[in-house]
MMTF fields as JSON, N, C-alpha, C and O atoms, coordinates in Angstrom:
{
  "mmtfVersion": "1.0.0",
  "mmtfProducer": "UNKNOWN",
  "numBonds": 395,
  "numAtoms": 396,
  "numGroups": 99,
  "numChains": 1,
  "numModels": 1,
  "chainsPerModel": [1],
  "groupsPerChain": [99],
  "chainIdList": ["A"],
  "bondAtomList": [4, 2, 8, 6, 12, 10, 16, 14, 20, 18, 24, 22, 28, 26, 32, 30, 36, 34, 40, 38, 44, 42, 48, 46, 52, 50, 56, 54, 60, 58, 64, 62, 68, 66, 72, 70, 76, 74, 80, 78, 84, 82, 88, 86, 92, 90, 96, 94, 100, 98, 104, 102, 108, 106, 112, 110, 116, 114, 120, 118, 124, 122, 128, 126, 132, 130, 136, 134, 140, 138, 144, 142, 148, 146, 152, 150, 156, 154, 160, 158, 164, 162, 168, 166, 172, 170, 176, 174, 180, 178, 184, 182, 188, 186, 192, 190, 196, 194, 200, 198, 204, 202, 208, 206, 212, 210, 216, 214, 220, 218, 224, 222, 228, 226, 232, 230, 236, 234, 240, 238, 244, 242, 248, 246, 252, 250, 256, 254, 260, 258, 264, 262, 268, 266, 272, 270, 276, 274, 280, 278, 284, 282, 288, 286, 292, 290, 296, 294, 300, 298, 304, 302, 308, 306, 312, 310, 316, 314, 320, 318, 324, 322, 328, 326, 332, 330, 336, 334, 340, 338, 344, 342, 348, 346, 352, 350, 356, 354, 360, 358, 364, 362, 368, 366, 372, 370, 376, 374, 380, 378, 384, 382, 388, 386, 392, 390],
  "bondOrderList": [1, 1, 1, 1, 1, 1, 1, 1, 1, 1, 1, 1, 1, 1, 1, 1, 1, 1, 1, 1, 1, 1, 1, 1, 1, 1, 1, 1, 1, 1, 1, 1, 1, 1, 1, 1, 1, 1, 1, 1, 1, 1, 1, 1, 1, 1, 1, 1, 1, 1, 1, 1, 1, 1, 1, 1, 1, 1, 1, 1, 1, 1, 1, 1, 1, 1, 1, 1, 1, 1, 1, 1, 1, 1, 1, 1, 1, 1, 1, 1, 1, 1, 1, 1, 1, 1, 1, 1, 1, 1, 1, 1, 1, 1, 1, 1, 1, 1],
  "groupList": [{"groupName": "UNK", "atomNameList": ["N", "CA", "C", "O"], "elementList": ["N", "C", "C", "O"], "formalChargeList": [0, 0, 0, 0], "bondAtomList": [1, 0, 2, 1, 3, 2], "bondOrderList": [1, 1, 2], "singleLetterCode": "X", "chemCompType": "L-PEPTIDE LINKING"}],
  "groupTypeList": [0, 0, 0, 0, 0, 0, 0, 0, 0, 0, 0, 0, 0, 0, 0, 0, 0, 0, 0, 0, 0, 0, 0, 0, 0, 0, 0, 0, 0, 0, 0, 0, 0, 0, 0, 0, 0, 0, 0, 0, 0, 0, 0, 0, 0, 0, 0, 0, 0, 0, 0, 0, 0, 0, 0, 0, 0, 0, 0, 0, 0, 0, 0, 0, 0, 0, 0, 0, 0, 0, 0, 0, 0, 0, 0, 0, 0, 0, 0, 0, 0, 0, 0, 0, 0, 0, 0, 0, 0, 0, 0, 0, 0, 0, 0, 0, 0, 0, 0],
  "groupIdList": [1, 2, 3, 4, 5, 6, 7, 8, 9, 10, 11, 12, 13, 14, 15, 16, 17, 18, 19, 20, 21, 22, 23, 24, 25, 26, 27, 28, 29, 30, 31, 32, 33, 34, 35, 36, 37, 38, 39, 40, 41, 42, 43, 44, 45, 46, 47, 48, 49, 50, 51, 52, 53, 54, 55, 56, 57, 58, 59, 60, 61, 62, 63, 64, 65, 66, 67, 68, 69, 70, 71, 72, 73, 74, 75, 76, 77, 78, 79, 80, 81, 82, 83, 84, 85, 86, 87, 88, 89, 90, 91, 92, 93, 94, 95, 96, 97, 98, 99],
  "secStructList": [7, 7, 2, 2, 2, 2, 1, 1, 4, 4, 4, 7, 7, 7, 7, 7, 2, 2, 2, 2, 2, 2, 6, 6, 6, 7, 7, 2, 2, 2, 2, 2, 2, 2, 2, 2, 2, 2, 2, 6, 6, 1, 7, 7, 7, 1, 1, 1, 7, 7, 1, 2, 2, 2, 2, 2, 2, 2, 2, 2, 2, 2, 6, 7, 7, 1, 7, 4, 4, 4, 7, 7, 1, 6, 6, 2, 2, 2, 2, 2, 2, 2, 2, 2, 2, 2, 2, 2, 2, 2, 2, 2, 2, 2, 2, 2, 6, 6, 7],
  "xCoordList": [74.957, 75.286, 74.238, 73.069, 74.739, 73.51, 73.197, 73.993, 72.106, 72.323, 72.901, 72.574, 73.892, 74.865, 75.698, 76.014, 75.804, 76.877, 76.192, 76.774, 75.013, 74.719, 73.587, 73.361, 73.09, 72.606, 73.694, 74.09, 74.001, 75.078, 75.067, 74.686, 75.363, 75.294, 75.964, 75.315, 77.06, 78.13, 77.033, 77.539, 76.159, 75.334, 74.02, 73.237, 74.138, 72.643, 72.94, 73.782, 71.752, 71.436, 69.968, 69.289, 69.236, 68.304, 67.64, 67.815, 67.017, 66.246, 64.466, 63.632, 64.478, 62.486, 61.71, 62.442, 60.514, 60.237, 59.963, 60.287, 59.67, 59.461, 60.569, 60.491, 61.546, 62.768, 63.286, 63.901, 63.389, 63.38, 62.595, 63.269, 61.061, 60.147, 61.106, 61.47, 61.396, 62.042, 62.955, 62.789, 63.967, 65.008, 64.844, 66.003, 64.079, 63.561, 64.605, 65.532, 64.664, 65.946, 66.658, 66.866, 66.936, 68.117, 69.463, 69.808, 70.353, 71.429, 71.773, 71.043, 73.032, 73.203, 74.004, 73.929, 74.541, 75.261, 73.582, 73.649, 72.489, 71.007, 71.498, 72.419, 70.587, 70.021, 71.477, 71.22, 72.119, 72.968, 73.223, 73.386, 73.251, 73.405, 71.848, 71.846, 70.741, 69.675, 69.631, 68.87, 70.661, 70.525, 71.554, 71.063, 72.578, 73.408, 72.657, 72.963, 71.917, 70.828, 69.576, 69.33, 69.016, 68.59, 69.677, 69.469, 70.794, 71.158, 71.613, 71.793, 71.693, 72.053, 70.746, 70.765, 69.524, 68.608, 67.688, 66.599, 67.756, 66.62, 65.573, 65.153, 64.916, 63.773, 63.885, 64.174, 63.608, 63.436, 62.619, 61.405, 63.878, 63.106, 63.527, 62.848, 64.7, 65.033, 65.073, 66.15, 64.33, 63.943, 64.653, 64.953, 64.73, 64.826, 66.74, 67.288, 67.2, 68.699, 68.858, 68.674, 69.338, 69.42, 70.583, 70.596, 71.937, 72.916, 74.038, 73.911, 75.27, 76.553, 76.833, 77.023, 76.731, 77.641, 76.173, 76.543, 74.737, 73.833, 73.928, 73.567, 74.475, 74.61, 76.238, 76.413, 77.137, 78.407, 78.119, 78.282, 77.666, 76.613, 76.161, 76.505, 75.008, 74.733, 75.538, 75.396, 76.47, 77.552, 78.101, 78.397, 78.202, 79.713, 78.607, 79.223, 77.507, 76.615, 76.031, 75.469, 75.977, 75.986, 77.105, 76.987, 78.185, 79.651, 79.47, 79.731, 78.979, 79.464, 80.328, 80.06, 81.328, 82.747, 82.451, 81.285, 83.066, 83.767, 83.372, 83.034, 83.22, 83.167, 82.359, 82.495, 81.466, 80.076, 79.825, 80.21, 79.215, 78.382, 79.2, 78.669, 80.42, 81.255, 81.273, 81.677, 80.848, 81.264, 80.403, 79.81, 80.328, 79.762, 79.449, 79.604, 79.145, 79.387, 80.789, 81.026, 81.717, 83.035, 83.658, 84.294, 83.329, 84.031, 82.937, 82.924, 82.285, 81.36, 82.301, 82.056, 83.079, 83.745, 84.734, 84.5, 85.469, 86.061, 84.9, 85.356, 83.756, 83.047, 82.903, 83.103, 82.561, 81.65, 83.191, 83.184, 84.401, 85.991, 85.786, 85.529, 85.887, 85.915, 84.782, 84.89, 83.863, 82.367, 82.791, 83.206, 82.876, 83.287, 84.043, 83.86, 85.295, 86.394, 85.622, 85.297, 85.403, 84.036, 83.131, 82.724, 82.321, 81.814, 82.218, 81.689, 83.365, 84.403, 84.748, 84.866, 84.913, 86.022, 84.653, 84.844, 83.657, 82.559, 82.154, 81.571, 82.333, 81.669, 82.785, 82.595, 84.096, 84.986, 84.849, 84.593, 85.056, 84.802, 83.977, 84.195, 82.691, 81.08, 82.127, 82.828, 82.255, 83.027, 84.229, 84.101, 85.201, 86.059, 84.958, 84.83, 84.181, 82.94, 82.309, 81.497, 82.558, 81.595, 82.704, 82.389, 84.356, 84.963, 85.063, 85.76],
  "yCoordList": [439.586, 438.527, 438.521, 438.159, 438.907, 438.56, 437.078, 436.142, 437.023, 435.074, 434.534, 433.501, 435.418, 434.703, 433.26, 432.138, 434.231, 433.749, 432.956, 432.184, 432.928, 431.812, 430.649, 429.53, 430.887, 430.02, 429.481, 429.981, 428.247, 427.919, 426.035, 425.67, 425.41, 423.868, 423.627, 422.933, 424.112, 423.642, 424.369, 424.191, 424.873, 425.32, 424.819, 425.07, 423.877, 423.139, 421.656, 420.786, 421.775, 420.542, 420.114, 421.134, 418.982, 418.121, 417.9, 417.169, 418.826, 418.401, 418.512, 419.088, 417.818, 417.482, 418.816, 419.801, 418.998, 420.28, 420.649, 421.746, 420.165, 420.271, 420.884, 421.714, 420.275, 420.626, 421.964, 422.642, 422.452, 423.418, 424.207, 425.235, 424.53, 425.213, 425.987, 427.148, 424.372, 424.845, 425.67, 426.886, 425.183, 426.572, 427.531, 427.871, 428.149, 429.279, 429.813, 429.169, 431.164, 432.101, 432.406, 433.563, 431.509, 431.064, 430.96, 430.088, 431.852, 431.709, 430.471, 429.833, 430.008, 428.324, 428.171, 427.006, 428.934, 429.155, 428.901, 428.094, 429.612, 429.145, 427.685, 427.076, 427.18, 426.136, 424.826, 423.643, 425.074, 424.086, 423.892, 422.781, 424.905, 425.1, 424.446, 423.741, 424.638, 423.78, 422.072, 421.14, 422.201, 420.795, 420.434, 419.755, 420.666, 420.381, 419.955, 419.027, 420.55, 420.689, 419.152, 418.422, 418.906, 418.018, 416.866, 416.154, 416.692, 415.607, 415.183, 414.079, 416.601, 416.047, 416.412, 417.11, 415.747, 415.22, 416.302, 416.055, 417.573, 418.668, 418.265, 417.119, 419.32, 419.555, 419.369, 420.304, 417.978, 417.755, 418.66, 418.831, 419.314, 420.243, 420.035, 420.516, 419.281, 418.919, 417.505, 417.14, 416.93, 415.48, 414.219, 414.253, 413.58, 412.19, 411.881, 410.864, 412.887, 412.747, 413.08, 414.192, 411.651, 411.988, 411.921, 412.099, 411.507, 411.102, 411.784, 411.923, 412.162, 413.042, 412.06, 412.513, 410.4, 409.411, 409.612, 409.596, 409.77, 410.047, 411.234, 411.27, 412.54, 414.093, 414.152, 414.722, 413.506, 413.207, 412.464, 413.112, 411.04, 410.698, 411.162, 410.955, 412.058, 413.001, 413.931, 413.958, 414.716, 415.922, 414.906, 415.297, 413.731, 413.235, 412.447, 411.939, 412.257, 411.685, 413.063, 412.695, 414.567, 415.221, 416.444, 417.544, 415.71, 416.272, 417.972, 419.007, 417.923, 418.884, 419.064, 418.484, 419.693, 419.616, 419.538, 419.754, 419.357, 419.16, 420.476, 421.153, 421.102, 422.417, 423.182, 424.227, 423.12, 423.702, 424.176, 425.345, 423.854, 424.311, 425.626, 426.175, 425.982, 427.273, 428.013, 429.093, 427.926, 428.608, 430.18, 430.161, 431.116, 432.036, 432.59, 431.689, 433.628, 434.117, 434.732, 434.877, 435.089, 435.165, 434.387, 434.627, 432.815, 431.357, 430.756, 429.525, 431.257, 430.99, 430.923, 430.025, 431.676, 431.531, 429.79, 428.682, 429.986, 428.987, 427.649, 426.594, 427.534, 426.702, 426.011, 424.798, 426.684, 426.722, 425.707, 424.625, 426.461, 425.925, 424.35, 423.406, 424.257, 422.64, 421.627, 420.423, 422.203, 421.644, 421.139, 419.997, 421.572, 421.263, 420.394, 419.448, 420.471, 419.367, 418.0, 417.118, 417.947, 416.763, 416.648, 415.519, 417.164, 416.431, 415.794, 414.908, 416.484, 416.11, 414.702, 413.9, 414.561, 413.374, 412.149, 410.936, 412.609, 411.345, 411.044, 409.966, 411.981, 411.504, 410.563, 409.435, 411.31, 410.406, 408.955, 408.141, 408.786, 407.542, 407.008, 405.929, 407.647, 406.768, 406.384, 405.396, 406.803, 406.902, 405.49, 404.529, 405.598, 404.403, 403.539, 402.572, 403.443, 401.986, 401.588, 400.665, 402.158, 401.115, 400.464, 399.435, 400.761, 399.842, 399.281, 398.295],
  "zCoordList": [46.721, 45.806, 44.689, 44.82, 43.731, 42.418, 41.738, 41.807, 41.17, 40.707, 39.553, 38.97, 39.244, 38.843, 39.356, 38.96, 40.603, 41.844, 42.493, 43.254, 42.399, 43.128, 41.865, 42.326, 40.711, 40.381, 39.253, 38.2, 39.931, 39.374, 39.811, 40.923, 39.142, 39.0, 40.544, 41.327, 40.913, 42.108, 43.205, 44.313, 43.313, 44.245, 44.738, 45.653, 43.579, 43.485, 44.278, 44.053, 45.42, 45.982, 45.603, 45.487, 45.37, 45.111, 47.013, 47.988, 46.679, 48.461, 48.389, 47.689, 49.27, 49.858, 49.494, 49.396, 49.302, 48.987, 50.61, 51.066, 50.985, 52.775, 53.663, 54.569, 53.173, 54.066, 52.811, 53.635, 51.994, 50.937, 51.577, 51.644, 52.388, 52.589, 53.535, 53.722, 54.187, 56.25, 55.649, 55.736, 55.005, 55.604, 54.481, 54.242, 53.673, 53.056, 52.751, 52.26, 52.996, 53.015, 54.468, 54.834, 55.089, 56.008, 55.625, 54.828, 56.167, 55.991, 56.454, 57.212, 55.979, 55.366, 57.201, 57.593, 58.019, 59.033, 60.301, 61.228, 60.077, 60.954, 60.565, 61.109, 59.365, 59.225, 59.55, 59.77, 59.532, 59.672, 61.088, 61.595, 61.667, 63.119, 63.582, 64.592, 62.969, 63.364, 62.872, 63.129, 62.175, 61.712, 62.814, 63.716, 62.918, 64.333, 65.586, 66.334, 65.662, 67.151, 66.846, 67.806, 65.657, 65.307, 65.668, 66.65, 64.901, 65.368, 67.121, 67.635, 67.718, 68.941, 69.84, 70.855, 69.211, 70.356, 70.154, 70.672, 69.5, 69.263, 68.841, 68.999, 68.139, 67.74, 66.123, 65.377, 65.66, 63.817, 63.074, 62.972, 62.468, 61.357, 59.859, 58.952, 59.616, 58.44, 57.794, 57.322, 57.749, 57.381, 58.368, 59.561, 57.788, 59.334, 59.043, 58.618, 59.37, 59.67, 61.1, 61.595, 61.915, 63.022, 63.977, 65.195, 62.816, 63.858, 62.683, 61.467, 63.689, 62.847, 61.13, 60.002, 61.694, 60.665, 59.178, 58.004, 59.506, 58.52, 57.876, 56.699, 58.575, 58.044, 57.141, 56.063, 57.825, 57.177, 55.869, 54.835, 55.76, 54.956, 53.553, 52.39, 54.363, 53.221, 52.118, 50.896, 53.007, 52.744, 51.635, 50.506, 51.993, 50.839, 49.836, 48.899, 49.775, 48.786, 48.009, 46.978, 48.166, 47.61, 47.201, 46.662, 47.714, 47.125, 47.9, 47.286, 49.322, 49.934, 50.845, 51.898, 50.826, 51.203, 52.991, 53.322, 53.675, 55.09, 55.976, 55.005, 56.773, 57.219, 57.015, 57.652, 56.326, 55.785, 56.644, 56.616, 57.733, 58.913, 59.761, 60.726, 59.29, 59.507, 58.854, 59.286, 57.375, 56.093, 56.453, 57.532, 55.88, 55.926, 54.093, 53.268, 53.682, 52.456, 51.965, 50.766, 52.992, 52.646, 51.89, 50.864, 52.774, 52.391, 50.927, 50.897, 50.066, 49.27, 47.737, 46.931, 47.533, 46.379, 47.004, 46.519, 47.799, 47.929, 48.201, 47.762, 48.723, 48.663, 47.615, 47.565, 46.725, 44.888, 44.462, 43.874, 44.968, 44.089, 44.701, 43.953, 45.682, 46.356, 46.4, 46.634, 46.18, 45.181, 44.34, 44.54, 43.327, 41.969, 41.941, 41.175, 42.907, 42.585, 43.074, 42.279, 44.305, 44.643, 43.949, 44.222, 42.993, 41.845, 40.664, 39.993, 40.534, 39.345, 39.348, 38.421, 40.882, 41.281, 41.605, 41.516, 41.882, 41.769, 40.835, 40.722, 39.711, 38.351, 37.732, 37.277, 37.812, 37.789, 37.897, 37.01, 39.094, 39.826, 39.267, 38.716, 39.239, 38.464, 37.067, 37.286, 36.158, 34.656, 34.685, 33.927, 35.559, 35.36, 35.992, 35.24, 36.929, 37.317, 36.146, 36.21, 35.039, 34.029, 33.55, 32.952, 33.602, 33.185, 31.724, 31.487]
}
C-alpha cells in the first residue's frame, strides 16, 4: 500500500500519543483484537475503554463504521467508502443543528 492510500482524511483518527505509541505498526486486525481482550477483563493497553457500550461509543463518535475489528487490508478500499459516508452524514447533522 503506498501513502496515497492510506494518508488520506477518511483514515485519519485523532488519538492519545500513548495509545498511537501502543499500537505502532500493528495491523488494525492485532490491535483491535487487543482492544477486544481489554474490554473483556484483559490486560489495558489502549487507554481507559473498558466495556463493548464505551468502544461502540467511540467507533460512532469517530465515524468508524461497524465491523472494523474483522476488516483486513482487502476490506480497506471499502472501509475508506463507508468512512466517508459516516462523516458526511455527521457533519451533516452538525450543519442542519445550527438551524
Amino acid at each position: 500500500m503506498n501513502k496515497n492510500q492510506y494518508n488520506q482524511v477518511a483514515n485519519y483518527v485523532i488519538t492519545q500519543s500513548e495509545i498511537n505509541i501502543a499500537i505502532s505498526n500493528k495491523h488494525p486486525k492485532v490491535y483491535f483484537g487487543e482492544i477486544w481482550e481489554q474490554i473483556n477483563g484483559g490486560k489495558q493497553r489502549y487507554g481507559n475503554i473498558t466495556t463493548a457500550e464505551e468502544l461502540e461509543a467511540n467507533f460512532e463518535m469517530n465515524c468508524i463504521p461497524n465491523g472494523i475489528e474483522n476488516l483486513d487490508t482487502d476490506n480497506y478500499e471499502a472501509f475508506l467508502e463507508e468512512r466517508r459516508v459516516l462523516m458526511a452524514q455527521k457533519i451533516r447533522r452538525y450543519f442542519e443543528s445550527l438551524g
